[in-house]
C-alpha positions in Angstrom: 13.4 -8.2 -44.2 13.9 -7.2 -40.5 10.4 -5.0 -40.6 8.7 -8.5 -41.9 10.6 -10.8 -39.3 9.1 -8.2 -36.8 5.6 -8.3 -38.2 5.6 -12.2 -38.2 7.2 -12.2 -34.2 4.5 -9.6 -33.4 1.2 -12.2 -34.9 2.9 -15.5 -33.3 3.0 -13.4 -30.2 -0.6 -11.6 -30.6 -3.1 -13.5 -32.6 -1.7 -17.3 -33.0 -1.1 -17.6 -29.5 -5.0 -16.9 -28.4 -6.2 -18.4 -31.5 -4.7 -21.4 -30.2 -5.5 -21.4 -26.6 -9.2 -20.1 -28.0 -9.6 -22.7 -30.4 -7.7 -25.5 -28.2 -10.0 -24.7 -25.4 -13.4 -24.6 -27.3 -12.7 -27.8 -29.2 -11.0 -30.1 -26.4 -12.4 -28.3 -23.3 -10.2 -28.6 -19.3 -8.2 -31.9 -21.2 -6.1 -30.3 -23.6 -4.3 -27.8 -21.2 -1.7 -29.9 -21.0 -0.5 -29.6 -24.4 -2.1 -26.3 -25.0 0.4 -24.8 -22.4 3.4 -26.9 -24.2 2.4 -25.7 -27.5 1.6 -21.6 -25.8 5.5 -22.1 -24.3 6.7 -23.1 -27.9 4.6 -20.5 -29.9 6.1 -17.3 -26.7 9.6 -18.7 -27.9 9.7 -18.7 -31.5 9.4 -15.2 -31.6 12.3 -14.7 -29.4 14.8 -16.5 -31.8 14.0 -15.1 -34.8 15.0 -11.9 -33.4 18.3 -13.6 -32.0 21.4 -12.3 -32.7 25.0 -14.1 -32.3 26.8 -11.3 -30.5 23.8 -10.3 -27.9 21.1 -13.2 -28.3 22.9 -15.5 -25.4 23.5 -12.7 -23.2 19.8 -11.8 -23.4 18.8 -15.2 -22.7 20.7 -15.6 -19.6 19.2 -12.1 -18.3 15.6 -13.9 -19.0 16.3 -16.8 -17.5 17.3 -15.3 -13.9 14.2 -12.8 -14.6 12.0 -15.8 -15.1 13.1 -17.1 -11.9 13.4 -14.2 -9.8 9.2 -14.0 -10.9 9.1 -18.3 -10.3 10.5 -17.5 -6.3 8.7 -14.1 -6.1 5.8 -15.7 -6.4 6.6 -18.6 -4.3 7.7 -16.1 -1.9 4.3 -14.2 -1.4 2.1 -17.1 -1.5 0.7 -16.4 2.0 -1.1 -13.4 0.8 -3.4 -14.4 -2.1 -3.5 -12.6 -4.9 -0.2 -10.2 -4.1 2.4 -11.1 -6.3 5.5 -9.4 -7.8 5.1 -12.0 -11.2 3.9 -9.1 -12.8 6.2 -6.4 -11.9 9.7 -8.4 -12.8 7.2 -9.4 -16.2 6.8 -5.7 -16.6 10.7 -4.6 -16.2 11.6 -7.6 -18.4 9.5 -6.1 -21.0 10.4 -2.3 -20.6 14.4 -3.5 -20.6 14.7 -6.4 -22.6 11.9 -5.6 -25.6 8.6 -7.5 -26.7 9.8 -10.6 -27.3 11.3 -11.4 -23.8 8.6 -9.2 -21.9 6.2 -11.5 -23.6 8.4 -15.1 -23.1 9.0 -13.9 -19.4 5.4 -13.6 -18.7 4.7 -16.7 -19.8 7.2 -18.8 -18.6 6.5 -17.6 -15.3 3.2 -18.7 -15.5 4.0 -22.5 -16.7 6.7 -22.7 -14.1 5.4 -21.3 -10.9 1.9 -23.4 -11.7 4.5 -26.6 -11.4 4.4 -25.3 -7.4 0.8 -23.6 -7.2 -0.4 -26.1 -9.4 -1.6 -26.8 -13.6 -4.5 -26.6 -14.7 -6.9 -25.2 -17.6 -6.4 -21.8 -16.7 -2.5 -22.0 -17.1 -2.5 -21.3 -21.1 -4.5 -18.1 -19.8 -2.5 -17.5 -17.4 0.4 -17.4 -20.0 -1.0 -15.5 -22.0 -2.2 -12.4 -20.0 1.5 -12.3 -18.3 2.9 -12.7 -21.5 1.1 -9.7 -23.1 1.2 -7.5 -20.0 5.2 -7.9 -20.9 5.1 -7.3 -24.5 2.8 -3.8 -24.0 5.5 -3.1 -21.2 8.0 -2.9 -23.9 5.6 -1.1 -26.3 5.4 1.6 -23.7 8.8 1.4 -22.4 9.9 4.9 -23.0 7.9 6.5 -21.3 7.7 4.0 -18.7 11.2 4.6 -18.0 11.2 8.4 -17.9 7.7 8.7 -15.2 7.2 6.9 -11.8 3.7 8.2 -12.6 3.3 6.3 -16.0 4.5 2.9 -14.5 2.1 3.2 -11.4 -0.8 3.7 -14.1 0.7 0.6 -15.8 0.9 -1.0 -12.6 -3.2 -0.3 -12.3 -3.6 -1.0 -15.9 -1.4 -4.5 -16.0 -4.4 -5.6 -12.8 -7.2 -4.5 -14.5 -5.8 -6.4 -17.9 -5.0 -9.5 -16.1 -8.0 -9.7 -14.5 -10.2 -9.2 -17.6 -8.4 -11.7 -19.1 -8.4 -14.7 -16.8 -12.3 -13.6 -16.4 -12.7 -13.9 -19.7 -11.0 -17.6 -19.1 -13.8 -18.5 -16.5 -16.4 -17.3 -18.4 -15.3 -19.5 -21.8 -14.6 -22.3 -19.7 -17.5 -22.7 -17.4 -20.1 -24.3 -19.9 -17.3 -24.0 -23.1 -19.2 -21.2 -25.1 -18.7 -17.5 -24.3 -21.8 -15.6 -22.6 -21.5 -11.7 -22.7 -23.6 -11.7 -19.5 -21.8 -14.4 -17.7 -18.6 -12.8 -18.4 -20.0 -9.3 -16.8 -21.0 -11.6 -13.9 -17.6 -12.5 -13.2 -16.0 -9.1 -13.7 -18.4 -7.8 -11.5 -17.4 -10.7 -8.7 -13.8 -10.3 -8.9 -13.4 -6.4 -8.3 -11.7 -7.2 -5.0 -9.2 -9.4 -6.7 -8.5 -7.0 -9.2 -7.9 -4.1 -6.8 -5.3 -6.1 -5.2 -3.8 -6.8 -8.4 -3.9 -3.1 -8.5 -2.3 -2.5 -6.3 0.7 -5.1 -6.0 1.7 -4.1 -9.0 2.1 -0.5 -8.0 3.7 -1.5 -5.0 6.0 -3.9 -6.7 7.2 -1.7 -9.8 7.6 1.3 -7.8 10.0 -1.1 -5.5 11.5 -2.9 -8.3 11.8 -0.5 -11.4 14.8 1.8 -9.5 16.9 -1.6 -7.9 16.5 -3.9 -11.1 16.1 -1.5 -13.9 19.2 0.7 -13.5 21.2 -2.8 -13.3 19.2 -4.2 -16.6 20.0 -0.9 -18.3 23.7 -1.0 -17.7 24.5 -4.7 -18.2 22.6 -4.0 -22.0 24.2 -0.8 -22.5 27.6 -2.8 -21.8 27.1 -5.9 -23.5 24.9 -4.0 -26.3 21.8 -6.5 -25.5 
């Protein structure tokens, strides 16, 4: 029963969540982001309480809940220089030291909640999304993550480079509502500058980050068996 609970968490998390921002975007265009990113925020936590557990599920969630707004402030914190964030970094830890489910509800929280400040908008369900899934292949990846500085900086370069695909992919559906190959190489192309600061924030930020916040999130689950 667990290994099917797992396989159903897993599809909410990677094919019903796009489906619906996909399909919510293509059939209701810019209007609908409103309740697509309610019903993206409902989708990220179902996942996470199926897998809850009496004796560590509340501990878990408190641990989240300062992650998510540790990533909230971060963001805040940075907003004088565009595009270098730490969002993704504390997304990443979540994920390597909390598991799939909370890497993925972390990256997507942060994105609805920091947008209240930076503002909402049709590129928020996206936005959840991408941070949501650069958190779930975190915790994929998490063993090795923890054991090589090297393998998080190339996750660092890799979590950019995914981000940025994605949210192109998000301009390129949205700009006349159908997707166009070309149009979506035109914005790739465009944003290389972004994405190389992406980049390299996220290396920065993880190689900062991981040592201070990891050992702490390792010990308090080791402790409280999380």
């Amino acid at each position: 029963m667990s290994g099917k609970k797992k396989i159903l968490r897993f599809a909410i998390l990677l094919f019903a969540v796009p489906a619906v921002i996909i399909i919510g975007t293509l059939a209701a265009g810019s209007r609908a982001y409103v309740w697509l990113s309610i019903c993206v925020a409902v989708l990220s936590c179902v996942p996470f309480f199926i897998a809850f557990e009496k004796k560590s599920g509340t501990g878990r969630m408190l641990i989240l809940a300062v992650m998510v707004s540790l990533s909230v402030l971060g963001r805040f914190a940075f907003s004088a220089l565009p595009h270098f964030k730490p969002v993704t970094a504390i997304v990443v830890i979540a994920g390597i030291y909390l598991g799939a489910e909370s890497g993925f509800l972390c990256g997507a929280l942060s994105a609805v909640l920091s947008n209240i400040i930076f503002g909402q908008g049709p590129w928020t369900p996206f936005q959840m999304f991408s941070w949501g899934l650069i958190g779930f292949l975190a915790a994929i990846t998490s063993p090795l993550l923890k054991k090589s500085k090297l393998a998080l900086a190339i996750y660092g370069v890799f979590s950019g480079i995914l981000f940025s695909l994605l949210m192109d992919g998000f301009s390129a559906l949205w700009a006349e509502g159908t997707f166009s190959l070309s149009r979506y190489g035109t914005f790739i192309v465009a944003a290389l500058p972004v994405t190389a600061v992406y980049a390299v924030s996220n290396v920065i930020f993880l190689l900062a980050l991981s040592a201070l916040m990891g050992e702490k999130l390792e010990r308090i689950t080791k402790k409280y068996g999380i």
